[in-house]
KOLLODO-226323 format. One record per residue (C-alpha): residue in one letter; residue number from 1; x negated, y negated, z. Coordinates in steps of 0.02 Angstrom, whole numbers. Each point is the difference from the previous one (the first is absolute). Example, Ala and Ser with C-alpha at 12.3 -4.5 7.8 and 13.67 -1.06 7.14 Angstrom:
code,pos,x,y,z
A,1,-615,225,390
S,2,-69,-172,-33
//
This chain:
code,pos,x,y,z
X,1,0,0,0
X,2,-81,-149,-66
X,3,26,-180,129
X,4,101,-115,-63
X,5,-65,-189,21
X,6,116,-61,131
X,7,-33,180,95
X,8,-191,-22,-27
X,9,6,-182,55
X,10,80,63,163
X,11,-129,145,76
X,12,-159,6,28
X,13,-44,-183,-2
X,14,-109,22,168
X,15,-44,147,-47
X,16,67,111,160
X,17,200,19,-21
X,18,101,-100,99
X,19,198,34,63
X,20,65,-164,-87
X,21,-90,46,-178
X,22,58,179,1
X,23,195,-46,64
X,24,-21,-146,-146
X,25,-61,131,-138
X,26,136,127,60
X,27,138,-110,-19
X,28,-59,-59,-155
X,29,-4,172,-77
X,30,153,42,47
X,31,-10,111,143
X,32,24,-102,146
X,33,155,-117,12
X,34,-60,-165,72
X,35,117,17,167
X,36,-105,151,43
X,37,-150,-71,-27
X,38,27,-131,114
X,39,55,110,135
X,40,-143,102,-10
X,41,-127,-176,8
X,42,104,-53,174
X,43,-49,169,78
X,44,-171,-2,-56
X,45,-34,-164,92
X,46,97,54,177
X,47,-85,171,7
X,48,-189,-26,52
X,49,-53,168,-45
X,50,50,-28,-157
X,51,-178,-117,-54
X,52,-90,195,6
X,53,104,85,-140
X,54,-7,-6,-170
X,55,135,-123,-76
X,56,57,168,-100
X,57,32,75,140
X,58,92,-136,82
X,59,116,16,-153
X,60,44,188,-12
X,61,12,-13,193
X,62,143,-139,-10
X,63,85,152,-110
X,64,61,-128,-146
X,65,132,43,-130
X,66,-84,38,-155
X,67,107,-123,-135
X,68,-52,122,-138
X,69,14,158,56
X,70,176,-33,132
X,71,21,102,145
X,72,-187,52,18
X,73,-115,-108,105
X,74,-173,-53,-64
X,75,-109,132,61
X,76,-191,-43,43
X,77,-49,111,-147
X,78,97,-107,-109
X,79,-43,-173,33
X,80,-162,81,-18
X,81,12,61,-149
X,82,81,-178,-63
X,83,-141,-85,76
X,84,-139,109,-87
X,85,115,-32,-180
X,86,-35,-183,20
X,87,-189,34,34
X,88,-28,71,-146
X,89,-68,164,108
X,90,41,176,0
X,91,109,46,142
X,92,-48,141,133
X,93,92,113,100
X,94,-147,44,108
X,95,-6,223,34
X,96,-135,38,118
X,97,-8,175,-47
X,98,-92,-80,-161
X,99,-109,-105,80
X,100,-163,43,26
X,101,-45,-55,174
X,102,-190,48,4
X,103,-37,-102,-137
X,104,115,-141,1
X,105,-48,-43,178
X,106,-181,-30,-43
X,107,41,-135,-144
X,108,23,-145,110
X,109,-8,-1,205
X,110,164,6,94
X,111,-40,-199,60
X,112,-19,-54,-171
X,113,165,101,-66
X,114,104,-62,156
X,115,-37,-179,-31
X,116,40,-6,-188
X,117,152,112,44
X,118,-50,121,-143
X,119,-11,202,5
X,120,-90,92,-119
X,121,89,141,-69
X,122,-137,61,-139
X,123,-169,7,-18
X,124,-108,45,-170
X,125,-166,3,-57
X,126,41,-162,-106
X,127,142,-72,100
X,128,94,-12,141
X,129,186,-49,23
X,130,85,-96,156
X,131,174,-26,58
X,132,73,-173,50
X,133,141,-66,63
X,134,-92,-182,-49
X,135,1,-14,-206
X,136,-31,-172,-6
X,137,-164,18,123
X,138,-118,77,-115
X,139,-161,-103,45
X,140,-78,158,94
X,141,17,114,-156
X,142,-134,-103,-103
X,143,-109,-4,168
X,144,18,173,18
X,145,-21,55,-197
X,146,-173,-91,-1
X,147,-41,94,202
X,148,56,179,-66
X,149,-72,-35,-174
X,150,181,106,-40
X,151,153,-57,-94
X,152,134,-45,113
X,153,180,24,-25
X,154,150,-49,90
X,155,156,73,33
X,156,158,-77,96
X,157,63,113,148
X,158,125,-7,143
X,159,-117,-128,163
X,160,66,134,102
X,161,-74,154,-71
X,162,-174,-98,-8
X,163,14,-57,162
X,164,45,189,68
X,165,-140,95,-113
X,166,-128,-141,34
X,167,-5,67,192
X,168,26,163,-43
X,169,-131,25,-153
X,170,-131,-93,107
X,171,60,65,188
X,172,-18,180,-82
X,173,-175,-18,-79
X,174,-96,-116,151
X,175,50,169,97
X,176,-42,121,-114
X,177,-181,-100,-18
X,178,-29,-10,187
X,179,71,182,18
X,180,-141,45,-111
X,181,-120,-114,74
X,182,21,82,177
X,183,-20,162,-96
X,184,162,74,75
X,185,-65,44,158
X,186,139,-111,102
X,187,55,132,130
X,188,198,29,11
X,189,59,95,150
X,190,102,121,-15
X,191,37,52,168
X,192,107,-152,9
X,193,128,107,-114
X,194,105,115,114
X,195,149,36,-60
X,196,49,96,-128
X,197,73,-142,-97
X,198,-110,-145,-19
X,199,95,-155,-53
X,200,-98,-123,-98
X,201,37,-186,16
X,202,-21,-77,-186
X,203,-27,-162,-32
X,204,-53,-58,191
X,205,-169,-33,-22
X,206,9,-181,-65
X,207,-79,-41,-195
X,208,-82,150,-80
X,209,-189,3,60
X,210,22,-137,129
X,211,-96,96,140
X,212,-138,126,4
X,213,129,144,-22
X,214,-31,18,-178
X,215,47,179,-40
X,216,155,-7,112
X,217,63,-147,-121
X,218,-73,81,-163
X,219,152,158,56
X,220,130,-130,61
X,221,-12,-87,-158
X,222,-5,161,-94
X,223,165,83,77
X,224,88,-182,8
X,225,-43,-8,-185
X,226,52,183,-57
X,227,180,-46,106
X,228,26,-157,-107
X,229,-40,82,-171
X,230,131,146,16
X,231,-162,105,28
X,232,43,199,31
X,233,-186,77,26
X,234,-160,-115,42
X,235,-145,102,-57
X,236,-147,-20,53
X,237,-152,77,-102
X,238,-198,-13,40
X,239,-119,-7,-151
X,240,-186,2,-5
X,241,-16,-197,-64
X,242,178,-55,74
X,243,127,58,75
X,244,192,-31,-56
X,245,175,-55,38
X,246,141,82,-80
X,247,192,-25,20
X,248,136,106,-75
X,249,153,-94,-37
X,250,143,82,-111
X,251,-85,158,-4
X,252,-137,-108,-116
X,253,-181,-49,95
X,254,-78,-172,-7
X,255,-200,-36,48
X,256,17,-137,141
X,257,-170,-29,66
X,258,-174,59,7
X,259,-114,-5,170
X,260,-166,59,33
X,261,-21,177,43
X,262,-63,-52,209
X,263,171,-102,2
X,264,86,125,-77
X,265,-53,126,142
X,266,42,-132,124
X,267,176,-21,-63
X,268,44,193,-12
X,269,-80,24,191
X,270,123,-142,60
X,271,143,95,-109
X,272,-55,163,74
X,273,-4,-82,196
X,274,186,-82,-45
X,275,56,180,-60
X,276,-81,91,155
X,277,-105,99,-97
X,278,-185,58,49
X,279,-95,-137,-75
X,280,-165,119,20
X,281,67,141,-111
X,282,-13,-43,-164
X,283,-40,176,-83
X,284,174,56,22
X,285,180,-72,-48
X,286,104,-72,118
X,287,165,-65,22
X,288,65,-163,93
X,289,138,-142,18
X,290,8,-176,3
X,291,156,-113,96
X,292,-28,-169,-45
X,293,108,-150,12
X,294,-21,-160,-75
X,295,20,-192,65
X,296,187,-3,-70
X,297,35,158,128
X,298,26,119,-165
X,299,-83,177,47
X,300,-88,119,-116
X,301,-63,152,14
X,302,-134,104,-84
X,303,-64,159,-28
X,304,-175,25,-21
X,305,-123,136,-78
X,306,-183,20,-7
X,307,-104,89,-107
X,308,-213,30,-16
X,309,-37,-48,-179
X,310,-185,-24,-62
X,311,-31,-176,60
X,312,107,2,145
X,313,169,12,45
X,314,168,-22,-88
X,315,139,-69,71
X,316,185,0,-41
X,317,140,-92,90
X,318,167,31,-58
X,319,113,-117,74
X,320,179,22,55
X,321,109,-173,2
X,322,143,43,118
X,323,88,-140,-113
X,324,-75,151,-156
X,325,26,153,75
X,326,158,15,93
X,327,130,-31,-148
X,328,190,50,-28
X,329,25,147,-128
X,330,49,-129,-139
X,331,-174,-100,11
X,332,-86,155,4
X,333,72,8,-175
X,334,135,148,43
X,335,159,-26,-116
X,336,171,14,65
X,337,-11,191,-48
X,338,-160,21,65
X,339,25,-83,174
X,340,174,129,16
X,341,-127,163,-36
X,342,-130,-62,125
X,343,134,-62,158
X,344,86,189,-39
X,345,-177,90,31
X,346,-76,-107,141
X,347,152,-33,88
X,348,52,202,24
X,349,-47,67,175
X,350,-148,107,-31
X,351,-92,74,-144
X,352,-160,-34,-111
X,353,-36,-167,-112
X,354,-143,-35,-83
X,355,-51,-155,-92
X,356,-147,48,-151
X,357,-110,-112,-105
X,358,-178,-41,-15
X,359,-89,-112,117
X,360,45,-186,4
X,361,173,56,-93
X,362,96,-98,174
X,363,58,177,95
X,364,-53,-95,147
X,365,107,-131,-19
X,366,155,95,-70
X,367,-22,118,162
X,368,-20,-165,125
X,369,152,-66,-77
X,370,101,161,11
X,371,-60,29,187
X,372,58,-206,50
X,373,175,47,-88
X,374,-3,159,103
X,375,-56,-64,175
X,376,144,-41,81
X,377,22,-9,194
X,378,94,173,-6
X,379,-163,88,-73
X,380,-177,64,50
X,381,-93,-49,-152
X,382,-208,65,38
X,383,-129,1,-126
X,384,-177,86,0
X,385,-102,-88,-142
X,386,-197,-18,-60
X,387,-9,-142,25
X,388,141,-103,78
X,389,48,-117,-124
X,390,111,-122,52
X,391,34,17,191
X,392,197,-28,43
X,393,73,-21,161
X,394,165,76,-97
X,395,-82,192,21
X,396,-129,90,86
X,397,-172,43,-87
X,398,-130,100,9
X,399,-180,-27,-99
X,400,-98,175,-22
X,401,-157,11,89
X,402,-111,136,-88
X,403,-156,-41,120
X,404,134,69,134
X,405,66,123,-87
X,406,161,-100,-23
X,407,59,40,-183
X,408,166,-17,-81
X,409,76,168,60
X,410,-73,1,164
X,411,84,-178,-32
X,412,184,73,-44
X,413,-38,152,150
X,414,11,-153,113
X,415,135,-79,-71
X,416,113,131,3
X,417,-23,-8,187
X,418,64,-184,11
X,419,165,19,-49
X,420,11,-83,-169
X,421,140,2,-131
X,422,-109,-57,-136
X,423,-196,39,-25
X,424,-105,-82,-124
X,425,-147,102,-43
X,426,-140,-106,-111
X,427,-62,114,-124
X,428,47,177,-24
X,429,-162,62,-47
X,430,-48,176,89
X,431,94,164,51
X,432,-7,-30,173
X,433,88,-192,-23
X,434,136,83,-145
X,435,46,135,135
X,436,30,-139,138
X,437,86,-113,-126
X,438,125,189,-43
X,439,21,49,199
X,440,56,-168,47
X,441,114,-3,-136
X,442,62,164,33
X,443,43,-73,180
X,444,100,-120,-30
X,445,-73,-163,-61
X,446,-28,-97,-135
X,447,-179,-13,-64
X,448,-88,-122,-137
X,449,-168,6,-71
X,450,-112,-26,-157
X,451,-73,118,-112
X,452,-130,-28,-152
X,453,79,75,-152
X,454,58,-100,-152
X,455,172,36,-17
X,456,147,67,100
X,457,9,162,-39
X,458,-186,25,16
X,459,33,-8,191
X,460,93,157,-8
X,461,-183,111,-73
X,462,-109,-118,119
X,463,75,72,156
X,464,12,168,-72
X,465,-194,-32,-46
X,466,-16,-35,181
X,467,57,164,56
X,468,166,-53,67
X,469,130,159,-36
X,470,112,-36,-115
X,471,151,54,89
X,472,-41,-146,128
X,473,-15,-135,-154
X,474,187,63,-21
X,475,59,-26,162
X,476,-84,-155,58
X,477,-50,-133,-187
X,478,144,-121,-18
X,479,-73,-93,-120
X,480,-139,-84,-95
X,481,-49,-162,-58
X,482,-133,-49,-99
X,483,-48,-174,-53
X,484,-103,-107,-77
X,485,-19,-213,0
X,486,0,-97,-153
X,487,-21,-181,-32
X,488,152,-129,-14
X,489,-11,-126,-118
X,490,-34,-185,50
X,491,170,-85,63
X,492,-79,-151,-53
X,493,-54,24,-191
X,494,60,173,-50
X,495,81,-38,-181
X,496,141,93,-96
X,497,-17,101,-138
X,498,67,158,-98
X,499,-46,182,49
X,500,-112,98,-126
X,501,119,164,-26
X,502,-152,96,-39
X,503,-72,-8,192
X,504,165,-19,82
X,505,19,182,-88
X,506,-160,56,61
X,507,44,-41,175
X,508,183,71,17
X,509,-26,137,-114
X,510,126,142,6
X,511,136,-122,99
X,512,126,-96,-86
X,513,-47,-182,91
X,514,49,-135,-145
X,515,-142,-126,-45
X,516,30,-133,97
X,517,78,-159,-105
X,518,-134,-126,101
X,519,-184,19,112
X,520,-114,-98,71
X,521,-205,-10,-61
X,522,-143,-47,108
X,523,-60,-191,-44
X,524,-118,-66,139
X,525,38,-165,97
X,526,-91,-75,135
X,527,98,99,132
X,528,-44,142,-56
X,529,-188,-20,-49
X,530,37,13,-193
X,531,25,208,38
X,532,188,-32,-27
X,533,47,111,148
X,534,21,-23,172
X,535,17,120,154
X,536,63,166,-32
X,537,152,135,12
X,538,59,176,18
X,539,13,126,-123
X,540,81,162,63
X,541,43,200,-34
X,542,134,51,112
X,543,23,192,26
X,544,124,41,125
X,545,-5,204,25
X,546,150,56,-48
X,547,65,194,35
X,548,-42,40,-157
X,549,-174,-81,3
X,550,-14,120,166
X,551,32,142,-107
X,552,-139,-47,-98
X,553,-128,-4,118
X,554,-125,166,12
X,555,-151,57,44
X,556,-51,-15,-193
X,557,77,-153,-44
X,558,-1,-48,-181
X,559,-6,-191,6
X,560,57,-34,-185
X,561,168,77,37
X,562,17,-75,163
X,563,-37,-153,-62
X,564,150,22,-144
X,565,117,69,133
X,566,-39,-157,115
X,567,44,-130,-172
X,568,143,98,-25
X,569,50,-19,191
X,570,-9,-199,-19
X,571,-156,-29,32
X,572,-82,-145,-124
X,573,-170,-10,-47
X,574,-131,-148,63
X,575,3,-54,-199
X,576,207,-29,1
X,577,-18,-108,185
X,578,-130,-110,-79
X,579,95,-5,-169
X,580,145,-55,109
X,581,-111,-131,80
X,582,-40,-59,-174
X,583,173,-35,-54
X,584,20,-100,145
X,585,-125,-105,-57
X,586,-125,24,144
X,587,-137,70,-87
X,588,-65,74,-184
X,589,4,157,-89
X,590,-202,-11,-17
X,591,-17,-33,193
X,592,81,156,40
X,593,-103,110,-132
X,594,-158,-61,57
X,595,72,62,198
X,596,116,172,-45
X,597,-84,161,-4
X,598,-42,47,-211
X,599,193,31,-67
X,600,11,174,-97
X,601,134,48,-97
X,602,137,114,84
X,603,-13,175,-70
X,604,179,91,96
X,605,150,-38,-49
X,606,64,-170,48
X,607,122,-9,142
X,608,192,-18,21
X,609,53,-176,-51
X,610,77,-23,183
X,611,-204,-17,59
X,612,-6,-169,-90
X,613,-106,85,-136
X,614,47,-5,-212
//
């Protein structure tokens, strides 16, 4: 957006913006009304607080009617972007997962960035590019093109965001260089953690690398900063040259940071004191958690794993968001259908359910969610788990203790002494737990748990694998789920458009599901950091055991014919959930493929019409 004379004539004649010249300039291009305007000048001159903000964000504060675009108010991000249109600059949404701290952070000192009010945000052999919330102040760029001997570039961006990632780019690396300095060897105590649940106070130590503590702000940054990017694993991975910072978010990892391999060591030994793990052993894995809560009161919790690599050791925190993890059955992504099947086998008095799917594929969170729904005042609800994921004062859990000889069916042994109605086992993963899981079944109560296989009726061979008889499968399986998460499309960008027949066929092949007349495609916006999805949902494979199923079940168990007999008892593929999810416009056909298991072509006759099936 080119200036137009009258507009150019108004800002930036003292070079720093000014509240009167930016109201002036608004109303002039149409997006203020001059009433408002004037309003917003009176409270700028009776609020004293008001000389330290940006006269931006004075204006999206005062909330003011946009006059061409009615009912919205002008957003920061707007008048930004108006603001950097009349500058004749590009304008920046800044991401900080695509900044490169390390070496922006060494372009110009902290001082000299503060007091020009500039951030960079890119840094090249040739040039280097800053953010400003000052256009019109450009004096420093020509000092600093002839002090770096670099091009220098300038981008518009929100004064907020520059103020917020000028303390945090510079807080995080002055502690990460005096971590290193001190060589790591600052001494953390662990004895001070007794409890089992250590609860971590984010956020309460002040500006990032204020005090001596530097590794102890390096991890509250780093956990404060996976919360705030929708983060679901922080890994943390030692190198021989540097060590690196990974998140996970929608299933997709993003490179964060880099430290130096005796800061890295310090960081994972203050993890591994937080988690009340050994923080001598570091030949063996071990498992941990993390209770942390932030300045706003929010809590978080996080599961930790360690494991001796070649320069050191890895660490993975997966994090549970209570906000995340406990979720009705329709945000887990369960249609109407779906949610009727899953209430009619957790909500029958005893019996076996298992929930199936690889790792990260959200059985945690479907099982958390089922056991909230379940936990009423009337009911026992006890767990034994490996580790305790997300403690709840709503039921009773156990974690397994190997070093004890505490493991999940010693786990269930002691359960079944305690009176529940409803046990939750982790992981079905030995004999010894699988017979438990069938004896406290067969005595009356209701148990849930995981297994590893990749579809529903795989669950059926696993146990059978396991050595469980198969008379007992008969008696005690109500059902199996398996799942799997897929991407949702970007609320914010996502863009209509007309299904290609040829995948939609590939995807629902052998059912008669109609192409659907209108779908969404992934764009990329700002929100969504140009991926053109955000967060993720619930595919599912819902096989209740019917009496026929029952029949079915032997000690040689052919799983292609099970598998038809299950379709042909109602039970609908991963493939037609997500192709369901597609219609509703909530994700893509390609999404899915890249997540479902390969799709083969169905060699048995196709079921009865009733199933749902062509």
């Amino acid at each position: 957006m080119a200036a137009s004379p009258q507009i150019a004539s108004l800002l930036g004649r003292r070079g720093r913006l000014e509240l009167d010249e930016l109201l002036a300039a608004l109303v002039v291009d149409g997006y203020v009304g001059a009433e408002d305007a004037k309003q917003v000048r009176m409270g700028s001159r009776s609020g004293r607080s008001a000389v330290e903000l940006h006269p931006l964000v004075l204006i999206a504060n005062a909330k003011l009617p946009s006059q061409r675009d009615p009912g919205r108010p002008l957003s920061l991000e707007a008048l930004v972007e108006w603001l950097a249109g009349h500058a004749g600059l590009p304008y920046l949404k800044i991401d900080p997962m695509k900044v490169n701290v390390a070496a922006v952070t060494q372009v110009v000192s902290h001082a000299y960035a503060q007091r020009h009010r500039i951030l960079p945000v890119a840094a090249a052999t040739g040039e280097v590019t800053f953010a400003t919330a000052e256009p019109f102040d450009a004096a420093w760029a020509s000092d600093l093109a002839h002090m770096l001997r670099r091009d220098v570039h300038r981008v518009v961006s929100s004064p907020i965001d520059i103020n917020r990632y000028l303390q945090e780019f510079y807080g995080v690396q002055r502690s990460i260089q005096l971590a290193q300095d001190a060589k790591a060897n600052g001494g953390y105590d662990a004895s001070a953690i007794l409890n089992f649940e250590q609860l971590v106070e984010l956020g309460k130590s002040g500006e990032v690398g204020a005090d001596d503590r530097h590794v102890v702000h390096i991890v509250d940054w780093l956990l404060q900063y996976a919360f705030e990017q929708r983060a679901s694993d922080i890994h943390l991975e030692p190198r021989r040259e540097t060590g690196q910072m990974r998140f996970r978010i929608d299933g997709v990892m993003h490179k964060v940071f880099e430290l130096p391999p005796p800061v890295m060591s310090a960081v994972t030994a203050r993890i591994k004191i937080l988690a009340r793990m050994d923080v001598a052993e570091k030949r063996r894995p071990q498992d941990g958690r993390i209770k942390t809560r932030s300045s706003t009161g929010r809590e978080v919790e996080l599961r930790v794993s360690s494991m001796p690599t070649a320069f050191g050791e890895k660490m993975v925190l997966r994090i549970f968001d209570p906000d995340l993890v406990v979720k009705d059955f329709a945000q887990l992504g369960f249609s109407a259908g779906e949610t009727a099947q899953w209430r009619h086998m957790v909500e029958r008095p005893h019996g076996i359910v298992l929930v199936t799917g690889p790792t990260g594929s959200g059985k945690t969170t479907t099982l958390y969610s089922t056991l909230k729904h379940l936990a009423t005042p009337a009911m026992n609800v006890c767990t034994v788990e490996d580790p305790i994921e997300m403690v709840s004062p709503e039921f009773n859990q156990m974690q397994v203790q190997t070093s004890i000889d505490l493991d999940f069916a010693a786990g269930v042994r002691t359960l079944l002494r305690q009176d529940p109605d409803i046990i939750m086992v982790g992981e079905i993963r030995d004999l010894e737990t699988a017979q438990m899981a069938v004896q406290a079944s067969l005595t009356g109560h209701l148990v849930l748990s995981t297994l590893h296989t990749n579809d529903a009726p795989s669950a059926v061979t696993r146990l059978l694998d396991l050595g469980v008889p198969h008379y007992l499968i008969q008696s005690t399986l109500t059902g199996v789920v398996a799942q799997r998460l897929v991407r949702t499309l970007c609320p914010h960008c996502k863009q209509a458009t007309t299904q290609d027949p040829l995948a939609w066929n590939v995807l629902t092949r052998g059912w008669a599901m109609p192409v659907p007349a209108q779908v969404y495609r992934a764009v990329g916006c700002l929100e969504c950091r140009n991926t053109g999805f955000m967060g993720r949902t619930g595919i599912y494979e819902m096989m209740p055991v019917s009496p026929r199923l029952r029949g079915l079940i032997a000690a040689q168990l052919e799983l292609g014919n099970f598998g038809q007999a299950a379709l042909s008892e109602g039970m609908r593929p991963l493939r037609i959930s997500a192709a369901e999810q597609v219609a509703r416009g909530l994700t893509t056909v390609q999404e899915v493929l890249a997540v479902l298991p390969p799709i083969e072509a169905p060699d048995d006759p196709t079921p009865p019409q009733s199933s749902g099936k062509a």
